[in-house]
Backbone as CSV, one residue per row, in Angstrom:
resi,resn,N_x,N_y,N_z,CA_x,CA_y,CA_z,C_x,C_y,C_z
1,UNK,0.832,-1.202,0.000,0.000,0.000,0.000,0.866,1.251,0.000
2,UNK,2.169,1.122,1.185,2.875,2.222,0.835,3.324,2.563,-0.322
3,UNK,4.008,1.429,-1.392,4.925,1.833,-2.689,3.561,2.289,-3.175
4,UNK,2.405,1.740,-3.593,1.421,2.618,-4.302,0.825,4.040,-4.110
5,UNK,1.027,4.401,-2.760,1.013,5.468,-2.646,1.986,6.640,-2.963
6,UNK,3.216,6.306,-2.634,3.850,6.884,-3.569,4.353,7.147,-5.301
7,UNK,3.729,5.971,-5.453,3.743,6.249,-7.475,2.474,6.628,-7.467
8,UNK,1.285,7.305,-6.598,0.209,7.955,-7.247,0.821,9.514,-6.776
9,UNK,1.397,9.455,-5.806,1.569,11.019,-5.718,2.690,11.389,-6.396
10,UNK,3.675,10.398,-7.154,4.861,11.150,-8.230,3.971,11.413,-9.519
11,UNK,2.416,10.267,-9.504,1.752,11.043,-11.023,1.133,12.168,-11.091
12,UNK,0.220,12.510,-9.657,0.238,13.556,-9.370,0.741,14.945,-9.635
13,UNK,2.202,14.639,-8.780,2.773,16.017,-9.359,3.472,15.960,-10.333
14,UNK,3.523,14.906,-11.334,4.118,15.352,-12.421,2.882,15.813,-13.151
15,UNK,1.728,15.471,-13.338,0.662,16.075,-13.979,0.750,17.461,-13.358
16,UNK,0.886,17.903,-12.223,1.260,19.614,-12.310,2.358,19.822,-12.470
17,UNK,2.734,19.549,-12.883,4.457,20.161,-13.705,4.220,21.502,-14.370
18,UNK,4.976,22.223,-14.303,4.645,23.160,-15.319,5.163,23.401,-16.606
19,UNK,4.112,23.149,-17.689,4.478,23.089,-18.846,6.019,23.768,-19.672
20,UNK,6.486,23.173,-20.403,7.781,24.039,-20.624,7.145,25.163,-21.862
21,UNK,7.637,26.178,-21.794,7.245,27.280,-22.629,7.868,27.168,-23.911
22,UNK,6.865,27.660,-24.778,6.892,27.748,-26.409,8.749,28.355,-26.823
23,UNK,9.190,27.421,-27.681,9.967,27.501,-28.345,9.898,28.829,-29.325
24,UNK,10.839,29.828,-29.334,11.192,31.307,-29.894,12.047,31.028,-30.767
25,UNK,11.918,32.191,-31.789,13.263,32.486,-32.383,14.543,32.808,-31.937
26,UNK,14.549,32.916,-30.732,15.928,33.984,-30.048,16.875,32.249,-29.816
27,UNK,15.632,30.942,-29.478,16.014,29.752,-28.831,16.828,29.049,-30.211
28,UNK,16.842,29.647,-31.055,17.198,28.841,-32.390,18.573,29.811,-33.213
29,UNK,18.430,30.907,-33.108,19.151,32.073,-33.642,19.803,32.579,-32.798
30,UNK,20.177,32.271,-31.025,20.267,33.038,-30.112,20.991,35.023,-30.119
31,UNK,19.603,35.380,-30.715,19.329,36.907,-30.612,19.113,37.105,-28.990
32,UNK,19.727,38.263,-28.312,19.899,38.547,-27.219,21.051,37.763,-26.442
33,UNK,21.566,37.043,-26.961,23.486,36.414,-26.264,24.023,37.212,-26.826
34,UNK,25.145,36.950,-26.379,26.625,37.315,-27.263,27.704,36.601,-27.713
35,UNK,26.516,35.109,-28.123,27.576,33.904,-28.629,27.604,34.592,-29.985
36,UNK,28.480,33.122,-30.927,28.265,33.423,-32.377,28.951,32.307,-33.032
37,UNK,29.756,31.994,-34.358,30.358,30.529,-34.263,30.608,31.020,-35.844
38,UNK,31.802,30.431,-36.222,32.214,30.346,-37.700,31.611,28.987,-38.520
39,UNK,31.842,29.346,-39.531,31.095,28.702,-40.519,32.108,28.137,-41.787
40,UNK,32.460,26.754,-42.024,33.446,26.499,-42.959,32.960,26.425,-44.153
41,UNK,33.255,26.293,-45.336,33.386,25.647,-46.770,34.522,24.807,-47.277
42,UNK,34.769,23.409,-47.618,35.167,22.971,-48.558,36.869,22.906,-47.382
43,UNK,36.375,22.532,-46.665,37.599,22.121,-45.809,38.497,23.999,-45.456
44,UNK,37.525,25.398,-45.286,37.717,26.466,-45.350,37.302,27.458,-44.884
45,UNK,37.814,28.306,-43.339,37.006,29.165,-43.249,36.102,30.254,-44.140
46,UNK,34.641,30.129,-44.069,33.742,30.780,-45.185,33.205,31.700,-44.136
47,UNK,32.973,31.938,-43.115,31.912,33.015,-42.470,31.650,33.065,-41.103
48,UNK,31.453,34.015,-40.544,31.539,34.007,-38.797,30.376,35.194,-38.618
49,UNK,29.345,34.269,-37.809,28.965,35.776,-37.057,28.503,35.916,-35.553
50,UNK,28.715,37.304,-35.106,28.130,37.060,-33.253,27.238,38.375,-33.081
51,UNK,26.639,37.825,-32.016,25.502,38.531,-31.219,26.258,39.245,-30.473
52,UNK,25.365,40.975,-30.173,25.690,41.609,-29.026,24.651,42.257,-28.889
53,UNK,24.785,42.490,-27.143,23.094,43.223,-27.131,23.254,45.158,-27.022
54,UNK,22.567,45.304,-27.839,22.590,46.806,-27.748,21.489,47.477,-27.099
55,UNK,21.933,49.051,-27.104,20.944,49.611,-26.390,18.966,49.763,-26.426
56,UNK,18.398,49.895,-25.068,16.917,49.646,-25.468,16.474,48.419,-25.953
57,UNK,17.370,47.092,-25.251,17.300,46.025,-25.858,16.796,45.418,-27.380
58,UNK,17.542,46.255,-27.847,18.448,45.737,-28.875,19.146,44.502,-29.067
59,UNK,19.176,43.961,-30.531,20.419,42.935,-30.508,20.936,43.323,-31.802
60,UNK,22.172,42.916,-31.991,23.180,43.157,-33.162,23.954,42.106,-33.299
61,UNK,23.921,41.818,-34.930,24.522,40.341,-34.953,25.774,40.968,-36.354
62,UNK,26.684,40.691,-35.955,27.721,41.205,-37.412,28.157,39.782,-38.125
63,UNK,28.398,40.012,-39.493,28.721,38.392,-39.852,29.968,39.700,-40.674
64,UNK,30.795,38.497,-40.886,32.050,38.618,-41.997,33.192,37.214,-41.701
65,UNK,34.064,37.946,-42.357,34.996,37.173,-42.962,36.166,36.969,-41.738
66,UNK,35.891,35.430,-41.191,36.593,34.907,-39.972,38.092,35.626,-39.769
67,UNK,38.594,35.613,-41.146,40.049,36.232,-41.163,40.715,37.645,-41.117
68,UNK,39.662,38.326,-41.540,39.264,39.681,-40.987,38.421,40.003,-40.057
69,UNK,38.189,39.669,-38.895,37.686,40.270,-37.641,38.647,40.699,-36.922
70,UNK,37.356,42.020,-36.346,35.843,41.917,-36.803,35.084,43.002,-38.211
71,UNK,34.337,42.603,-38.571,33.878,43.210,-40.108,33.004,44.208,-39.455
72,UNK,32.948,45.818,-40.253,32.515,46.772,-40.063,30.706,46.130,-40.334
73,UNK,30.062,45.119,-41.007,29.152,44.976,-40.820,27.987,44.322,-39.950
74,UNK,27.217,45.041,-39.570,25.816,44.518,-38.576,24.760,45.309,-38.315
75,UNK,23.825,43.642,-38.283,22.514,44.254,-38.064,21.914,45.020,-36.717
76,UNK,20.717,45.058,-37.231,20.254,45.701,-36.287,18.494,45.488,-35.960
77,UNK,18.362,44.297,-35.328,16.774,43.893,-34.803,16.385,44.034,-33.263
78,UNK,15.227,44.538,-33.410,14.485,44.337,-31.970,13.055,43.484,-32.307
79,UNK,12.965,43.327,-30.913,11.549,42.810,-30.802,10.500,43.587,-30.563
80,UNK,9.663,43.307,-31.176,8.202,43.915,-31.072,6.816,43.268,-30.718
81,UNK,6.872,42.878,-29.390,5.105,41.979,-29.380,6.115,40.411,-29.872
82,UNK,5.210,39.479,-30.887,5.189,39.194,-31.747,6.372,38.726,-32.939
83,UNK,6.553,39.477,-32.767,7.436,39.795,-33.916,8.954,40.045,-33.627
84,UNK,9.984,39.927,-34.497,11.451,40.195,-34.537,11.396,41.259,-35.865
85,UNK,12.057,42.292,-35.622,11.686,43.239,-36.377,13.506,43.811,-36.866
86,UNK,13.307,43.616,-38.756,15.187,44.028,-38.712,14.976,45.695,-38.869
87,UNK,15.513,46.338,-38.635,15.707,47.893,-38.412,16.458,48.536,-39.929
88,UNK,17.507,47.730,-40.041,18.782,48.243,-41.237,20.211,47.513,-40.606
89,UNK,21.107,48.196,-41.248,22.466,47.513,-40.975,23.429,48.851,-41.090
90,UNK,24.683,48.281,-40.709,25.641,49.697,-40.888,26.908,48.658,-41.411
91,UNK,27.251,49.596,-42.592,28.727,49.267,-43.486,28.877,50.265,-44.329
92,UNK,30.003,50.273,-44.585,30.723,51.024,-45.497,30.988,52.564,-44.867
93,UNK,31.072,52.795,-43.730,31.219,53.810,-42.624,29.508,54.728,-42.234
94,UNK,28.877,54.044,-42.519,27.043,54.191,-42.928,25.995,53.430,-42.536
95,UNK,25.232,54.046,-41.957,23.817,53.249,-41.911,22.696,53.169,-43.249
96,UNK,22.587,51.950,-43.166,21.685,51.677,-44.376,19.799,51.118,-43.788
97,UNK,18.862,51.988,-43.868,17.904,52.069,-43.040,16.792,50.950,-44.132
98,UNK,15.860,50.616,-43.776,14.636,50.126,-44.586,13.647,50.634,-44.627
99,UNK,13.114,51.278,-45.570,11.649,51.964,-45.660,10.964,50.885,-46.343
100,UNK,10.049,50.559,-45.977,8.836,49.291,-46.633,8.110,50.112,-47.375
101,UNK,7.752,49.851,-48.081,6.232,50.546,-48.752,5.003,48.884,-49.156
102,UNK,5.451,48.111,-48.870,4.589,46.780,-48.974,5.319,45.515,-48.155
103,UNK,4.393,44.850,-47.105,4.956,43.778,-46.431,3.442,42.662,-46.506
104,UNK,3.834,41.510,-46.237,2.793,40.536,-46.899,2.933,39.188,-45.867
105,UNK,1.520,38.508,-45.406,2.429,36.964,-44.556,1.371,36.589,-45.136
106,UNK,2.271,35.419,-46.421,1.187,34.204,-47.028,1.466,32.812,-46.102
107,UNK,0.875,31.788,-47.352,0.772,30.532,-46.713,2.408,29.974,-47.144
108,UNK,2.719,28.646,-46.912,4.129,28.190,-47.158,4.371,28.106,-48.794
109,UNK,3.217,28.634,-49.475,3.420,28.764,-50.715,3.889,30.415,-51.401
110,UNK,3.662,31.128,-50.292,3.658,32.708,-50.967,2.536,32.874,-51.338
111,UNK,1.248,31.974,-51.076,0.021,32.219,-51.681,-0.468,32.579,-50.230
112,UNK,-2.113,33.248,-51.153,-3.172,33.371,-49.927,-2.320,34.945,-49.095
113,UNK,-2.080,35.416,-49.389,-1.057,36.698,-48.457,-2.210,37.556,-48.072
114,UNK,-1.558,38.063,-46.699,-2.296,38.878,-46.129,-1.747,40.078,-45.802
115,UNK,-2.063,41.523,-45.937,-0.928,42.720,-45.639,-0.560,42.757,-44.444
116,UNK,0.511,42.974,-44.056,1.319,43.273,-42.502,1.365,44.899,-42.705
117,UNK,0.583,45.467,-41.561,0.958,46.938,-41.292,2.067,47.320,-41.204
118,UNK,2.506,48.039,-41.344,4.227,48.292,-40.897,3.996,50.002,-40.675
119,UNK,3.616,50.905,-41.573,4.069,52.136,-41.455,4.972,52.377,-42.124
120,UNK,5.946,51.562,-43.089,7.221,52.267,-43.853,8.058,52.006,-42.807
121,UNK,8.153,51.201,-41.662,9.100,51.533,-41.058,10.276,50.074,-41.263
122,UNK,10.518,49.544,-40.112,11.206,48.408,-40.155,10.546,47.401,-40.719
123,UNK,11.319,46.172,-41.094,11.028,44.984,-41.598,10.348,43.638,-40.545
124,UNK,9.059,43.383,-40.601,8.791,42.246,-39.775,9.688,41.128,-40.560
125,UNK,10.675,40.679,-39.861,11.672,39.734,-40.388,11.468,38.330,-39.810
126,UNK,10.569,38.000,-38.764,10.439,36.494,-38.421,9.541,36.661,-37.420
127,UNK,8.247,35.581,-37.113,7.761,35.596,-35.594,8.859,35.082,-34.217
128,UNK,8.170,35.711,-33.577,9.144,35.329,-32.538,9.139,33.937,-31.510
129,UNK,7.544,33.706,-31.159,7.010,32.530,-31.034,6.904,31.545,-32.303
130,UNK,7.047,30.288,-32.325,7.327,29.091,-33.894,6.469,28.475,-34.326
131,UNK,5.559,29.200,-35.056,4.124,28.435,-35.180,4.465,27.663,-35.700
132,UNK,3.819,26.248,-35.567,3.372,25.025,-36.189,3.520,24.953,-37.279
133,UNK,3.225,25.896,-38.214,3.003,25.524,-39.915,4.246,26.673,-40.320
134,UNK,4.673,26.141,-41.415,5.536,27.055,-41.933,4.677,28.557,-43.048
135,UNK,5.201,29.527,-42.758,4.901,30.409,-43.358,5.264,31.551,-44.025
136,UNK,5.413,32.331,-45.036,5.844,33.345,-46.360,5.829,34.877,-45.516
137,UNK,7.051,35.424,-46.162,6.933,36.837,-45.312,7.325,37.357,-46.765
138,UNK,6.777,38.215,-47.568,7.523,39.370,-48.399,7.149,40.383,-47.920
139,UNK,8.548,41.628,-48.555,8.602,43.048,-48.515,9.080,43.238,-49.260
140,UNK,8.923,44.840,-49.508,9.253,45.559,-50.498,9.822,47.036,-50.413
141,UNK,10.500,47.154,-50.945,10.601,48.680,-50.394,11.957,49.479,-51.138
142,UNK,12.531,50.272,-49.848,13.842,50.811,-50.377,14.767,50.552,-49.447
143,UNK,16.045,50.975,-49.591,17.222,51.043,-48.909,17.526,52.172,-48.774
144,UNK,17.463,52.886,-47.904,18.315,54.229,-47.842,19.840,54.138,-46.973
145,UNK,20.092,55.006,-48.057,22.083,54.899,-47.363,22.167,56.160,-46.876
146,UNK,22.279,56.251,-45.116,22.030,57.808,-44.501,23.124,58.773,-45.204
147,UNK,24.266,58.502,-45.181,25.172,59.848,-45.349,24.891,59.745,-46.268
148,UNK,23.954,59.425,-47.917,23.899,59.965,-48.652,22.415,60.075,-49.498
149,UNK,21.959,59.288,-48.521,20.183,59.500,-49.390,19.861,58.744,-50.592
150,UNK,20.564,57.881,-50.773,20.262,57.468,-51.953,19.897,56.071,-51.352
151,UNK,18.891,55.811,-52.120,17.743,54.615,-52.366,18.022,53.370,-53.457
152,UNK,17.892,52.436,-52.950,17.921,51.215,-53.581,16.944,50.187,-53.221
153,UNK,16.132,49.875,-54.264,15.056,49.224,-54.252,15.525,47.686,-54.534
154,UNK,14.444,47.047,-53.612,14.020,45.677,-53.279,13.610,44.995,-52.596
155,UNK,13.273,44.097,-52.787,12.211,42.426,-52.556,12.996,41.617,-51.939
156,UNK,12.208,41.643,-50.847,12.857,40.038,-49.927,11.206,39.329,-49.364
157,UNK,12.150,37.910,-49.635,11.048,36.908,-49.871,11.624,35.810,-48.742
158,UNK,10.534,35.657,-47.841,11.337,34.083,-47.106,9.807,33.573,-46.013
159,UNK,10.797,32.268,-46.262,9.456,30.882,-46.202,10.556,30.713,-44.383
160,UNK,9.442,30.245,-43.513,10.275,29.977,-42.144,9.128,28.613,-42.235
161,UNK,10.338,27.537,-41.776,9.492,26.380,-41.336,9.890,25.965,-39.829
162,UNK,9.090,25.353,-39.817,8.414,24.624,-38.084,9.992,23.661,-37.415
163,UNK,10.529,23.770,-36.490,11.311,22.373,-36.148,11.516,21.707,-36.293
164,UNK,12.601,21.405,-36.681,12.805,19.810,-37.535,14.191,19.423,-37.499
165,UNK,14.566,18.020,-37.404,15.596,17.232,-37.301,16.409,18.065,-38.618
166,UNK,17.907,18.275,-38.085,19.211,18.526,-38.889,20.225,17.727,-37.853
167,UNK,21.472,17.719,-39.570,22.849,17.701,-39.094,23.582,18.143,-39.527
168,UNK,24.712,17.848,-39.396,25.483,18.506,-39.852,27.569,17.555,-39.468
169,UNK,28.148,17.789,-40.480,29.612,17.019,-39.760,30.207,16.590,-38.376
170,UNK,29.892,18.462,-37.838,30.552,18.702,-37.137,29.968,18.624,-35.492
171,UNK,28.734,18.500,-35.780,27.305,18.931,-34.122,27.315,17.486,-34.192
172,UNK,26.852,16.735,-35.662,25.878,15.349,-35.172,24.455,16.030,-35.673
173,UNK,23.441,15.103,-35.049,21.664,15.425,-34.741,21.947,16.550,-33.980
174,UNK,21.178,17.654,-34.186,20.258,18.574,-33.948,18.853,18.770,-34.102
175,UNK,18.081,19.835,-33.315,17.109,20.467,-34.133,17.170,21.786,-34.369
176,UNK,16.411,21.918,-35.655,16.596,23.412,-36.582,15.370,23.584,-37.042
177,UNK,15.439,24.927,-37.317,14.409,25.795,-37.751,14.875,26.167,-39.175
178,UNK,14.038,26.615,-40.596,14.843,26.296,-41.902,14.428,27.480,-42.283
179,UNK,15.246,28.434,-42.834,14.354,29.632,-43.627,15.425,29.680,-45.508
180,UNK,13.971,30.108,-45.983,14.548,29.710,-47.257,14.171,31.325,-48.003
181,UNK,15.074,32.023,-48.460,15.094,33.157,-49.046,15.723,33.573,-50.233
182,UNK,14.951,34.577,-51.112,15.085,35.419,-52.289,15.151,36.556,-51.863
183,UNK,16.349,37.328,-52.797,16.529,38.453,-52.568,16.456,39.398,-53.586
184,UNK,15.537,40.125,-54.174,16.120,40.739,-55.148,16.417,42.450,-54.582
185,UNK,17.607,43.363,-55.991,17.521,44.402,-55.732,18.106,45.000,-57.070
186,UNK,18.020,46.779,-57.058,18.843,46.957,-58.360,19.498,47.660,-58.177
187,UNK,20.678,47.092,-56.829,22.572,48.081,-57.026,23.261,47.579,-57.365
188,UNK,23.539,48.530,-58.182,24.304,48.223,-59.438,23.977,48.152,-60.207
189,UNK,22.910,47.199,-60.688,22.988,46.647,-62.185,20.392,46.580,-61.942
190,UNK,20.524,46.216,-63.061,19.098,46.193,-62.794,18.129,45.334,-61.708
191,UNK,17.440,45.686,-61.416,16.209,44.905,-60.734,16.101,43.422,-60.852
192,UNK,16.874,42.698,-60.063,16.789,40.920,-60.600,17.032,40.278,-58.988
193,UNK,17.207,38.645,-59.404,17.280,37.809,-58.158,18.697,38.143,-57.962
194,UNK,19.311,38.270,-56.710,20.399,38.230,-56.298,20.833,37.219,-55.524
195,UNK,19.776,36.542,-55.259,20.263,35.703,-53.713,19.106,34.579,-53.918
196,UNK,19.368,33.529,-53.515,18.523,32.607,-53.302,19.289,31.324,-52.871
197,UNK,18.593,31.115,-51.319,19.180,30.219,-49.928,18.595,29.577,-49.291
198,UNK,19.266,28.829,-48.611,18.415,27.656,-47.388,19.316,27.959,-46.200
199,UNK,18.502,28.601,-45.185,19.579,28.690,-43.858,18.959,27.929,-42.957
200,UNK,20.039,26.860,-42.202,19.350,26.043,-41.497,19.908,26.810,-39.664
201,UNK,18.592,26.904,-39.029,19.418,27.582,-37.223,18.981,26.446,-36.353
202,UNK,20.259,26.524,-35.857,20.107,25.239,-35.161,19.906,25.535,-33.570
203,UNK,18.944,24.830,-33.055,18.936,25.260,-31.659,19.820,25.423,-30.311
204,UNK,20.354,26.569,-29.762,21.673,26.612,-29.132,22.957,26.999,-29.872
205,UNK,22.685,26.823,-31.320,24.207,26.876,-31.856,23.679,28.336,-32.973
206,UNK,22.681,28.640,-33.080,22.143,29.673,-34.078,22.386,29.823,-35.637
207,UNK,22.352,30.240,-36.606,22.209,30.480,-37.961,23.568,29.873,-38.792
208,UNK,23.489,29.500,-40.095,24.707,28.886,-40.247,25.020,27.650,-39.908
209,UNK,24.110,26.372,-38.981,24.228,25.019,-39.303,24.466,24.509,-40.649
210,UNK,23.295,24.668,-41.557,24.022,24.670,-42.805,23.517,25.436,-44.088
211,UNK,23.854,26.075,-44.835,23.833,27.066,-45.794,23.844,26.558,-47.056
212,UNK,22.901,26.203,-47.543,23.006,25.924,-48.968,22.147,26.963,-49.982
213,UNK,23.389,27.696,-50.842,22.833,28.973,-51.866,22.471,28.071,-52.915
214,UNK,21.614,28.299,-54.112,21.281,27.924,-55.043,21.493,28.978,-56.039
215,UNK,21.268,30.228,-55.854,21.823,31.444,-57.146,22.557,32.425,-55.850
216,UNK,23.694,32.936,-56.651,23.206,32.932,-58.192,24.512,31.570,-58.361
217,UNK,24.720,31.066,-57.806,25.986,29.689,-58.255,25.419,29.081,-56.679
218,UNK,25.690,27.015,-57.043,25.595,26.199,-55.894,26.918,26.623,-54.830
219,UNK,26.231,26.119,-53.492,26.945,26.752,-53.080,26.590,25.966,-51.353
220,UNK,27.744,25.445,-50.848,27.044,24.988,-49.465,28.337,24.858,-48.519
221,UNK,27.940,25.435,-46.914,28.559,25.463,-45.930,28.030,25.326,-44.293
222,UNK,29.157,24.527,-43.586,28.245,23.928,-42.545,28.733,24.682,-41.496
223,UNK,28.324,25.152,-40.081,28.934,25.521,-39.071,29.962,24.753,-38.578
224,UNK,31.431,24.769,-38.027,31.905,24.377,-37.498,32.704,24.274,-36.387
225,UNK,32.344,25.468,-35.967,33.020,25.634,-34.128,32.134,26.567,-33.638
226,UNK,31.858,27.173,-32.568,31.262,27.893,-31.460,31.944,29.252,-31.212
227,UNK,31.494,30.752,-31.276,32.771,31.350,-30.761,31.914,32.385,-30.070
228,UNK,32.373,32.748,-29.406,31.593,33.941,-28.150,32.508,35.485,-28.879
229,UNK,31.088,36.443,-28.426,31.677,37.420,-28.788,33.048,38.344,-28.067
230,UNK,34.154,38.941,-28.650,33.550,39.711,-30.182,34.445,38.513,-31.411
């Protein structure tokens, strides 16, 4: 009678357990650390980037070239509600801001879209909570380059899917979150695709598990070490 009483009161309180809370973007990308981790190609350092938290909680993530750090470039997202919101970036001794004039969340097809308010302002760039179904974010807009005002137009397109088993050489099994993006713009040269990718973020280890470009040339690279900022 005693042992049964005690395996009814361990079911007990494990039935009040308290549920573990919804899986985020920050849990997959870790936005708000100040980890970050390089990224190889072809037996070759290809790419590094880290988190830092900035002011008004802020986060800033710079990526470049492992062998030159650290690279004058990074972003610049906060959270909003809901939402992870990118602001612009700063390079080339400049901030480069985003004015939207059209933002859109379809189904995992780019179909069925619905308008996202924005105001012209920042970019809704990912939810922050991981819904279940995968789903389409486009925008549209401009680029403004502050010290000089000049505008460059374009389209970014990206599909975010739900949790799911990855690997990779160097981790083993993981789980990852997959976002798959088009980029178009016209600096430089005319209005066309520039970019088109599969970024896999892996949970704990963030963006850059593995990278496979498709345009404008194939193109694939896996994370391979851990590095804390800077």
């Amino acid at each position: 009678m005693r042992r049964r009483g005690w395996i009814a009161l361990a079911l007990t309180l494990a039935g009040c357990a308290t549920p573990a809370p919804p899986a985020t973007w920050a849990d997959f990308s870790l936005m708000g650390t100040t980890q970050g981790a390089e990224i190889g190609a072809d037996g070759q350092p290809a790419s590094r980037f880290a988190w830092s938290v900035g002011a008004d909680g802020e986060a800033h993530v710079r990526w470049g070239d492992p062998r030159r750090w650290p690279p004058n470039y990074r972003e610049r997202f906060r959270r909003e509600g809901d939402w992870v919101m990118l602001d612009g970036w700063w390079d080339n001794g400049t901030y480069y801001r985003l004015a939207l004039a059209r933002e859109e969340i379809c189904d995992a097809g780019c179909a069925q879209c619905t308008p996202l308010a924005g105001g012209g302002g920042p970019q809704h760039y990912v939810r922050w909570q991981l819904p279940a179904q995968a789903y389409c974010l486009r925008a549209a807009g401009r680029i403004i380059e502050e010290s000089s005002g000049k505008a460059t137009r374009f389209e970014h397109e990206q599909v975010w899917f739900p949790p799911g088993p990855c690997r990779n050489a160097n981790f083993g099994e993981r789980r990852c979150i997959r976002q798959l993006e088009r980029w178009w713009d016209d600096n430089g040269a005319p209005f066309t695709l520039k970019l088109e990718r599969t970024n896999w973020l892996a949970r704990g280890l963030g963006p850059g598990f593995i990278i496979e470009q498709t345009h404008p040339k194939p193109w694939r690279a896996e994370m391979t070490s851990t590095k804390d900022t800077p």
